[in-house]
DRENDREN-707869 format. One line per 4 residues: number of its first residue (from 1); their letters; for each residue x negated, y negated, z negated of C-alpha. Coordinates in Angstrom, 2 decimals. Layout:
N
NUM = a = X,Y,Z; ... $
# end
This chain:
476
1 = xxxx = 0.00,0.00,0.00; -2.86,-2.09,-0.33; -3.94,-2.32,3.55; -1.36,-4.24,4.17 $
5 = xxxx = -1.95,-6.91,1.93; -5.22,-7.23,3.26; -3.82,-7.43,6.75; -1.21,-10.72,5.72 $
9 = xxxx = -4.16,-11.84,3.76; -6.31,-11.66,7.18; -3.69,-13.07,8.72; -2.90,-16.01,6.81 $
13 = xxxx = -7.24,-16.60,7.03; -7.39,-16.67,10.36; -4.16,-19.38,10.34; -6.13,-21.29,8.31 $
17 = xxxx = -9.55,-21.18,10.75; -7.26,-21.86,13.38; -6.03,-25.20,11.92; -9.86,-26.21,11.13 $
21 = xxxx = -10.89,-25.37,14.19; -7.85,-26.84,16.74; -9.92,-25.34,20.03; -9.39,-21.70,19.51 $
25 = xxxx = -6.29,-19.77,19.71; -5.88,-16.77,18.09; -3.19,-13.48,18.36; -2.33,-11.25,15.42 $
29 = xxxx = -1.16,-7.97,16.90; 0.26,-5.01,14.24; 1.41,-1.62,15.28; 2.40,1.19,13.61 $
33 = xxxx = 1.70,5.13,14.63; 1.68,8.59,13.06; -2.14,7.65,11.46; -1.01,4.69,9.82 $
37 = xxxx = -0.78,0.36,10.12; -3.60,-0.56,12.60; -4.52,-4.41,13.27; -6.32,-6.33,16.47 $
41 = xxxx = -7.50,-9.55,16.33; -7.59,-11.49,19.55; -9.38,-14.83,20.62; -9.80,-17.75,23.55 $
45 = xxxx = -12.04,-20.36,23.55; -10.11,-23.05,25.04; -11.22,-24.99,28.92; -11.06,-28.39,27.29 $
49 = xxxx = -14.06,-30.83,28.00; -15.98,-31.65,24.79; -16.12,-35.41,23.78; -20.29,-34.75,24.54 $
53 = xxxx = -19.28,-34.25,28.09; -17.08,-37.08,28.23; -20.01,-39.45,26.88; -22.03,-38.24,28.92 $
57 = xxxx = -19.74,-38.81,32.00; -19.33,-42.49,30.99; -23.27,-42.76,30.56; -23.77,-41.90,34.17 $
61 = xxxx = -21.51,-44.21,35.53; -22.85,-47.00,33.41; -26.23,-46.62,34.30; -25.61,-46.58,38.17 $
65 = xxxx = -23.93,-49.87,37.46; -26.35,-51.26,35.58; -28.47,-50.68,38.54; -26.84,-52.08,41.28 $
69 = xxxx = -26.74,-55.16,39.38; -29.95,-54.70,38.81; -30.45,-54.40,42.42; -28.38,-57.38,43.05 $
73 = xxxx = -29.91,-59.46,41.01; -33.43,-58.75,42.44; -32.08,-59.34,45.71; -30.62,-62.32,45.00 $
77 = xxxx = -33.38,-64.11,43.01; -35.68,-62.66,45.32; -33.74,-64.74,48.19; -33.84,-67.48,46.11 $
81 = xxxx = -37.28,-67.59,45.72; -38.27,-67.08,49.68; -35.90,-70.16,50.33; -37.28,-72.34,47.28 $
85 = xxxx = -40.99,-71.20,46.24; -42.96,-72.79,49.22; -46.66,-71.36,50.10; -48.22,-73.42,47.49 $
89 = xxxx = -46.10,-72.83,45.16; -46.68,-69.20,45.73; -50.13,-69.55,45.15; -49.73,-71.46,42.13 $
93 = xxxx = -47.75,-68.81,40.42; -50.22,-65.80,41.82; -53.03,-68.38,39.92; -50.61,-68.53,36.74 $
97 = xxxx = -50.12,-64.86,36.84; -53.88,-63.83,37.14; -55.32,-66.63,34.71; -53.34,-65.35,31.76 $
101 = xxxx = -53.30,-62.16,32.52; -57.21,-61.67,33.37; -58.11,-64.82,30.61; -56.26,-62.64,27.64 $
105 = xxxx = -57.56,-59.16,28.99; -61.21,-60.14,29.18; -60.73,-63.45,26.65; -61.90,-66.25,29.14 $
109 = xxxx = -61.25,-69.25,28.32; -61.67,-70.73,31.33; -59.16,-68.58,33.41; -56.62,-69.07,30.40 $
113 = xxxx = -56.55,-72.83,31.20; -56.47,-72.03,34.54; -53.55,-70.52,34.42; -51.88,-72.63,31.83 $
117 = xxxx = -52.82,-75.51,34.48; -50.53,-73.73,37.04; -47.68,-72.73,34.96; -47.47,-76.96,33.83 $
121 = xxxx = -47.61,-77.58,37.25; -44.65,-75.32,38.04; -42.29,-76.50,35.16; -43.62,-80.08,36.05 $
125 = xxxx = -42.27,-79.22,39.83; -38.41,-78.05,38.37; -37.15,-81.65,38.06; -37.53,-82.64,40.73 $
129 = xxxx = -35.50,-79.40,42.12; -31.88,-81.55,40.47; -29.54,-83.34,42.45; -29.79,-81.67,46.00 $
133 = xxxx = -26.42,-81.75,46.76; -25.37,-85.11,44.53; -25.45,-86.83,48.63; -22.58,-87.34,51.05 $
137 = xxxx = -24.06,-87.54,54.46; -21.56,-88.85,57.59; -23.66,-88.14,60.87; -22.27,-89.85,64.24 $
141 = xxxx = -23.16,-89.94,67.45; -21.85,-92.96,69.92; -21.71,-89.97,73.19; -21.68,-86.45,72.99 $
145 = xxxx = -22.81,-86.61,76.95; -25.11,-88.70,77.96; -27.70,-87.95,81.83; -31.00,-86.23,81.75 $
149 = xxxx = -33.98,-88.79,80.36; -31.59,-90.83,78.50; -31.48,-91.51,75.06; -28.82,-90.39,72.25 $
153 = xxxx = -27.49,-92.98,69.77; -26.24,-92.70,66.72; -25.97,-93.28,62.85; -26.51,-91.49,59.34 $
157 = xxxx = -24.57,-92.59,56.39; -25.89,-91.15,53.19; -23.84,-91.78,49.65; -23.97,-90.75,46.21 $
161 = xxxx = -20.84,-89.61,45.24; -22.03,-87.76,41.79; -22.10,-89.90,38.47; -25.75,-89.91,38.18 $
165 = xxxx = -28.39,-91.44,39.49; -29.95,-89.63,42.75; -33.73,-89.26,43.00; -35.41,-90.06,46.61 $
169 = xxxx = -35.23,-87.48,48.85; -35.88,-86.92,52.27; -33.00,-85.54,55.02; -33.64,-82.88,57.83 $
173 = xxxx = -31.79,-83.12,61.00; -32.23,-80.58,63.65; -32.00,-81.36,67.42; -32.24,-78.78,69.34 $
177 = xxxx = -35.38,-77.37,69.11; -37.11,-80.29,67.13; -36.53,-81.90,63.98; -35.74,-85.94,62.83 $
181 = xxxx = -36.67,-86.12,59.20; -35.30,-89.50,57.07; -36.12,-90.70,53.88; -33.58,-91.34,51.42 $
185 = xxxx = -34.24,-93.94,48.48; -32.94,-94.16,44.89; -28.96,-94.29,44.73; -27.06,-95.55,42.42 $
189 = xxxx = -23.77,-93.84,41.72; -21.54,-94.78,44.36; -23.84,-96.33,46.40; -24.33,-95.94,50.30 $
193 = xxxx = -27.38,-96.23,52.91; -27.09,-96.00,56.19; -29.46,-95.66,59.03; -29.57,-95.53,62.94 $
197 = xxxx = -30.21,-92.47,64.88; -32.14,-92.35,68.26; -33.74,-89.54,69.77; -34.96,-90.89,73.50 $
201 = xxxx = -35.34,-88.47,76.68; -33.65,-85.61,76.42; -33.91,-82.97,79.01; -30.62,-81.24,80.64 $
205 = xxxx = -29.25,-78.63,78.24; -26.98,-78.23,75.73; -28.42,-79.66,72.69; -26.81,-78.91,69.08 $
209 = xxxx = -27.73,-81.88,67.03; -27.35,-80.70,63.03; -26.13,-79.64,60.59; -28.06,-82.43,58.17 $
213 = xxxx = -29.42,-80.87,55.68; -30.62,-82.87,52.36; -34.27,-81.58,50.94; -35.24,-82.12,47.45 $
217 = xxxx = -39.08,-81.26,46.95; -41.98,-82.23,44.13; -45.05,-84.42,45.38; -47.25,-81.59,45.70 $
221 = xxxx = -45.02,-79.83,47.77; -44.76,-76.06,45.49; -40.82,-75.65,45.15; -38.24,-77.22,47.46 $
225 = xxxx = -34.43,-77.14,47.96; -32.43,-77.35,50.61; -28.35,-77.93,51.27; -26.78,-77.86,54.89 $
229 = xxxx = -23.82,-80.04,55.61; -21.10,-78.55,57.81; -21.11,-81.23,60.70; -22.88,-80.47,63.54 $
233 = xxxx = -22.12,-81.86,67.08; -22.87,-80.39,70.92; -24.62,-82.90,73.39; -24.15,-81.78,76.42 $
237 = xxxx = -26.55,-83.49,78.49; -25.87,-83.47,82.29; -28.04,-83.47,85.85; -29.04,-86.92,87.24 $
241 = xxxx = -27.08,-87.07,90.11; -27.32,-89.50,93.23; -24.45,-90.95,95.32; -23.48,-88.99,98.64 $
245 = xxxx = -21.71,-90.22,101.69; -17.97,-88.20,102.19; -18.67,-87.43,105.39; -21.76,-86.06,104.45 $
249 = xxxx = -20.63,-82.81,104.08; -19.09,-82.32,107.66; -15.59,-82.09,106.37; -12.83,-83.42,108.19 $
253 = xxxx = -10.33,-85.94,107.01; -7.00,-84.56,106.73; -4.23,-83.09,105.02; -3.12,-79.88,106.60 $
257 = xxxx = -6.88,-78.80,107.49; -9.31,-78.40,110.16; -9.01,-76.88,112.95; -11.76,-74.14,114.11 $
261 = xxxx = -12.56,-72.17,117.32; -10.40,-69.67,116.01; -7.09,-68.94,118.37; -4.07,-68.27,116.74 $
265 = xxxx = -0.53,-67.51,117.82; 1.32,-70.44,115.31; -0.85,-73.18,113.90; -0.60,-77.02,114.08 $
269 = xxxx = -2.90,-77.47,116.33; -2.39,-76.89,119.85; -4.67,-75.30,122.19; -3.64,-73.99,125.33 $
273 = xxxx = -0.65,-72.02,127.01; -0.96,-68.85,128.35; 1.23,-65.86,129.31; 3.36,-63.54,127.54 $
277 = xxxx = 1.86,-60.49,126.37; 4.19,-57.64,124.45; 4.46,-58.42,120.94; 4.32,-61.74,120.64 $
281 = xxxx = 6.90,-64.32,119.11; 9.76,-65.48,121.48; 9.98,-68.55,119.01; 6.52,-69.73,121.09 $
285 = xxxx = 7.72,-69.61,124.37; 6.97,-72.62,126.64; 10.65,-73.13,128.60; 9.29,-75.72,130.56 $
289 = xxxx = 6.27,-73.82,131.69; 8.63,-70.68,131.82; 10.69,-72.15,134.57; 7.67,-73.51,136.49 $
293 = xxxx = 6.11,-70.44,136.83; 8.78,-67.82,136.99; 6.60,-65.91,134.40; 6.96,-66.18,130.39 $
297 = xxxx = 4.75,-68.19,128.98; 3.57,-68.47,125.45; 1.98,-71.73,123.28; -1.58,-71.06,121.65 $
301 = xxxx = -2.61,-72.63,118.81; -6.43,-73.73,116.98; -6.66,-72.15,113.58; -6.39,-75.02,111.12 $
305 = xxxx = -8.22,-74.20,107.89; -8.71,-76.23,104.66; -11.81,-77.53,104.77; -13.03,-75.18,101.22 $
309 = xxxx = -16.72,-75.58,100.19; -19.10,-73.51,98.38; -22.10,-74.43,97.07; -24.59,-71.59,95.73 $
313 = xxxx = -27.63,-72.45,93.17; -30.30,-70.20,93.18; -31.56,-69.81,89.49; -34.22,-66.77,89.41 $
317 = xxxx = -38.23,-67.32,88.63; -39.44,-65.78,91.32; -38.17,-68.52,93.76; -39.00,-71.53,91.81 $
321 = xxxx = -42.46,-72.80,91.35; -41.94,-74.35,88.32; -39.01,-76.23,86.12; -39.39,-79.28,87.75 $
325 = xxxx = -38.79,-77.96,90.73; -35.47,-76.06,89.54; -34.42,-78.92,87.77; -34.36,-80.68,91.19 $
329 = xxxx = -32.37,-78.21,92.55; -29.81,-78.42,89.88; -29.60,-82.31,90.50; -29.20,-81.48,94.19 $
333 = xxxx = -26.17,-78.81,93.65; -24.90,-81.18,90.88; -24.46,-84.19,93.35; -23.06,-82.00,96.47 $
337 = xxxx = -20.21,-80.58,93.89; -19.56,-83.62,92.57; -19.59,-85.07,96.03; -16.38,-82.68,96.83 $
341 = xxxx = -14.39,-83.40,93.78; -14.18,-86.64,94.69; -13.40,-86.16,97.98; -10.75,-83.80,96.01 $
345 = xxxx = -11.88,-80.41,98.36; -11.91,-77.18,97.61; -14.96,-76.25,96.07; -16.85,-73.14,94.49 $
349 = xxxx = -20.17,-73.51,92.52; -21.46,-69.89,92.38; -24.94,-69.44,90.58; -26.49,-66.21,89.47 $
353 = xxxx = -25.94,-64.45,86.28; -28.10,-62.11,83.74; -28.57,-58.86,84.34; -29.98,-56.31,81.95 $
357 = xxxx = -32.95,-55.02,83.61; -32.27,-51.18,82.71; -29.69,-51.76,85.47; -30.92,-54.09,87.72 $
361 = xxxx = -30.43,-53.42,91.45; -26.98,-51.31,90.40; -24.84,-54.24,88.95; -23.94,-57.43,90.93 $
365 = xxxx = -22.69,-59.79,89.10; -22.62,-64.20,89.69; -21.43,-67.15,87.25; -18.54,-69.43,88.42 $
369 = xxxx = -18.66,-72.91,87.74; -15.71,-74.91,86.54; -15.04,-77.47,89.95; -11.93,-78.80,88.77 $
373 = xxxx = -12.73,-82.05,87.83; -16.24,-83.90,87.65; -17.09,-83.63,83.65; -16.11,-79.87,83.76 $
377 = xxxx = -18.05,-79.38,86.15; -21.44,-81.49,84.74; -21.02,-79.53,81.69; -21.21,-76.06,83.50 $
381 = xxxx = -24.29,-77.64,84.96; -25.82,-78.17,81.75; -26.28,-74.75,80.31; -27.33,-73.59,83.90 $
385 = xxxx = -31.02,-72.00,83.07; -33.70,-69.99,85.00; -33.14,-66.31,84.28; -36.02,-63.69,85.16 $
389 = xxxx = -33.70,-60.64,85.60; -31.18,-61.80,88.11; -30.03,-60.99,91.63; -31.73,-62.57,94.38 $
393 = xxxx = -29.99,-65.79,96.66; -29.20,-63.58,99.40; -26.99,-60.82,97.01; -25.30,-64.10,95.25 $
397 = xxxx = -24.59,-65.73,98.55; -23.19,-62.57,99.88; -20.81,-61.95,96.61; -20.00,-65.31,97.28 $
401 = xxxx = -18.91,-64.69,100.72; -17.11,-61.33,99.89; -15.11,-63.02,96.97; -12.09,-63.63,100.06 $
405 = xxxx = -12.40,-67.34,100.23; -12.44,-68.29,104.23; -15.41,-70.93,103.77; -15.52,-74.24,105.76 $
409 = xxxx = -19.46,-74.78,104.76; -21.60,-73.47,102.26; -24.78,-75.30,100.81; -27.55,-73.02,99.57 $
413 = xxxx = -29.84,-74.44,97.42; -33.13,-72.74,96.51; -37.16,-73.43,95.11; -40.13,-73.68,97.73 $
417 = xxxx = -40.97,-70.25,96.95; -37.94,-68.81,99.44; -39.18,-68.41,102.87; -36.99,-69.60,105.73 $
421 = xxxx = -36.80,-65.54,106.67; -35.14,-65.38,103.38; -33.03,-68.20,104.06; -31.89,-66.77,107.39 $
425 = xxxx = -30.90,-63.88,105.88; -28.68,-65.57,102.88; -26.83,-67.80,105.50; -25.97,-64.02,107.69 $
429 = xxxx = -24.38,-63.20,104.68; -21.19,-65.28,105.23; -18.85,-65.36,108.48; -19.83,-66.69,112.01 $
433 = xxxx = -17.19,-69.81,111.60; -18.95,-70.96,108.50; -21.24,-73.97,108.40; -24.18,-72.88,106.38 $
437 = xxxx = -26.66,-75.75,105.50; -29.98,-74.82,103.49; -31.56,-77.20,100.90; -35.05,-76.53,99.95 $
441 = xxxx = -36.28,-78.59,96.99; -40.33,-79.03,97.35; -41.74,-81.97,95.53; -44.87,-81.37,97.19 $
445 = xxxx = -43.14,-81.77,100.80; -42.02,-84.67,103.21; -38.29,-84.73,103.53; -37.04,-82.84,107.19 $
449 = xxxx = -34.06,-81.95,108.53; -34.19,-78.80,111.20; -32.14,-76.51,112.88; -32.95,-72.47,112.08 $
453 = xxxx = -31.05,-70.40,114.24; -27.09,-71.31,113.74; -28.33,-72.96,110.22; -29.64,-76.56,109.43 $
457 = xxxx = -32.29,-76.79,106.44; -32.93,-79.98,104.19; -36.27,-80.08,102.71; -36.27,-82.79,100.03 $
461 = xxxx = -39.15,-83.76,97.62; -37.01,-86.44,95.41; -32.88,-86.28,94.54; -32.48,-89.85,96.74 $
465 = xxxx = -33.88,-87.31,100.32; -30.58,-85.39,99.95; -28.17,-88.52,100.81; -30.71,-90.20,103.18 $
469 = xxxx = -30.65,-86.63,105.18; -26.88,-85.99,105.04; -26.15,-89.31,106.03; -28.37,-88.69,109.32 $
473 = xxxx = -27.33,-85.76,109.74; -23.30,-86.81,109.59; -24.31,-89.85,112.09; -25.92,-87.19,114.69 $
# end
């Protein structure tokens, strides 16, 4: 009778080790045979993650914040410091470093000073760092498109909006390539300085002319500090052009068109009459002629064709001898373009466009400039540039002549370094009923006017040839 006592007494022990010990479970099974009470004992250890795990979880994850701020912050000061430590200051702080360093190692005195002579001249160089952006700067330019060698005009107005008093300082402004530097003088709170702005012979392009940017630096020149304003402007500065006479250009003055040796069946102009033949219009029948011969006979007409006018730029290296010379030929094409807008013709300014040399000689491809009205146009003009992989004259003239257009006359304009064979062989490229005139631009040459075989080519050393030679050539 005892046995099972100790079995309820078991039992009630391992309730109790089950409460202290809340992640095991435990099952008290009794059964009951022919050799007496038997009693099994069964137990889990629960899945449950311990709270070690769980710290050690949130451990990980801090630490791989903790170093990408880290990482951050290294990145960020070290961007700091490539935009703010200048070369001397650089060495400076490598002196600092290696003075102290080296003087309390080895107990010199003299590189100890050293470097405590380089870390003064540091903090000294801090002040000097306040007040960057404590200006208002207000840049304006009187034209945004002025002509090739002229000057651009305009004015700076610096103020000090903060409520302190602004150190000197000295403001940046880029122009294109180059850089106009002004010095800024003490301002009060609230006060204002203005100054002009003139930057003289500019070359064609399109310039971008800021963003001002306000520099704060120490007299020795170690740190410096830098904030760019948001205003910038584009100066687009055009070709010189010269003056051309309308009838320069061979173009007819009229409204419907002109007519060419091309025979049509209805036109305005009238040609001839001849007889019937199957197929044609009985709305072109000549009565009169009809009843005199006994035969039908049929009206003829002159194709009358807008007078449309293309004018292609050659813009590759290899046919220029230098930019001089290409900057003549842009001048040239400039003034025959803006010739026909004014004469208010049809007109297409085709120049040649970059191609990626890895597929050079497998893409075709030309730039179309705007011709719609004269400042459009100047503008297109002004970001024209030589290009080193492009197609040659003859594959943009004969894009140019595949692009459907029926052309009245095309100018080609190239450098002294295309042959007249190569010439020749640019003007086949467009139809027989086409007036193709050539303009070579050679400063080194006299200017001539010949015929080449169904073409007429302009040489012309200076912009003021090209009207003297059109205007001879219109009178013969």
């Amino acid at each position: 009778m005892s046995l099972p006592a100790r079995t309820r007494g078991g039992a009630g022990t391992a309730e109790r080790a089950g409460a202290a010990e809340p992640s095991r479970l435990t099952h008290t099974v009794q059964s009951t045979g022919t050799g007496g009470h038997t009693s099994v004992t069964a137990t889990a250890t629960s899945l449950a993650p311990s709270r070690r795990g769980r710290a050690l979880v949130r451990a990980v994850v801090w630490a791989n914040q903790a170093w990408r701020a880290a990482g951050a912050g290294i990145a960020a000061g070290a961007e700091w410091a490539a935009g703010t430590v200048r070369p001397a200051g650089v060495l400076v702080a490598l002196a600092a470093t290696a003075g102290l360093v080296l003087g309390i190692v080895f107990g010199w005195v003299e590189l100890m000073v050293a470097g405590a002579a380089s870390v003064l001249l540091l903090l000294a160089a801090v002040p000097f760092l306040f007040g960057a952006r404590a200006y208002d700067v207000d840049l304006t330019l009187t034209h945004e498109r002025v002509v090739a060698g002229d000057g651009l005009v305009g004015r700076i107005v610096v103020r000090n909006d903060g409520r302190r008093l602004a150190l000197p300082g000295r403001l940046d402004i880029p122009v294109g390539t180059g850089l106009v530097e002004f010095g800024v003088p003490l301002l009060r709170p609230g006060h204002t300085v203005e100054q002009p702005l003139e930057i003289p012979g500019l070359r064609r392009g399109i310039i971008t002319v800021g963003p001002a940017t306000t520099v704060r630096t120490d007299p020795i020149g170690l740190l410096r500090r830098e904030h760019s304003f948001r205003d910038v402007h584009d100066v687009y500065v055009h070709p010189r052009t010269t003056s051309l006479p309308s009838t320069s250009a061979g173009l007819i003055r009229d409204l419907e068109g002109s007519p060419t040796r091309r025979l049509v069946d209805a036109d305005m102009s009238f040609h001839a009459i001849r007889e019937y033949a199957p197929g044609d219009s009985r709305r072109q029948i000549h009565w009169r002629s009809t009843a005199k011969t006994g035969r039908l006979m049929v009206r003829q007409y002159e194709e009358s064709r807008r007078s449309r006018m293309a004018v292609v730029l050659a813009v590759a290296e290899a046919e220029y001898a230098d930019a001089d010379e290409f900057e003549l030929a842009v001048s040239c094409a400039a003034s025959l373009g803006l010739r026909a807008v004014h004469d208010a013709r049809d007109v297409q300014i085709v120049t040649g466009s970059e191609i990626p040399k890895a597929v050079r000689g497998r893409l075709r491809a030309v730039r179309h400039l705007p011709a719609a009205a004269p400042r459009p146009m100047l503008d297109g003009f002004s970001g024209v540039e030589l290009l080193e992989s492009t197609m040659p004259v003859a594959d943009v003239c004969r894009l140019t002549a595949e692009s459907g257009d029926r052309l009245s006359i095309a100018f080609v304009v190239v450098g002294s370094r295309v042959t007249l064979t190569r010439l020749q062989q640019a003007a086949l490229a467009f139809p027989a009923d086409t007036m193709v005139v050539g303009v070579i631009c050679d400063e080194r040459a006299h200017p001539r006017m010949q015929p080449v075989s169904g073409m007429t080519v302009l040489t012309v050393g200076t912009l003021d040839d090209l009207a003297g030679l059109l205007l001879r050539g219109a009178a013969s």
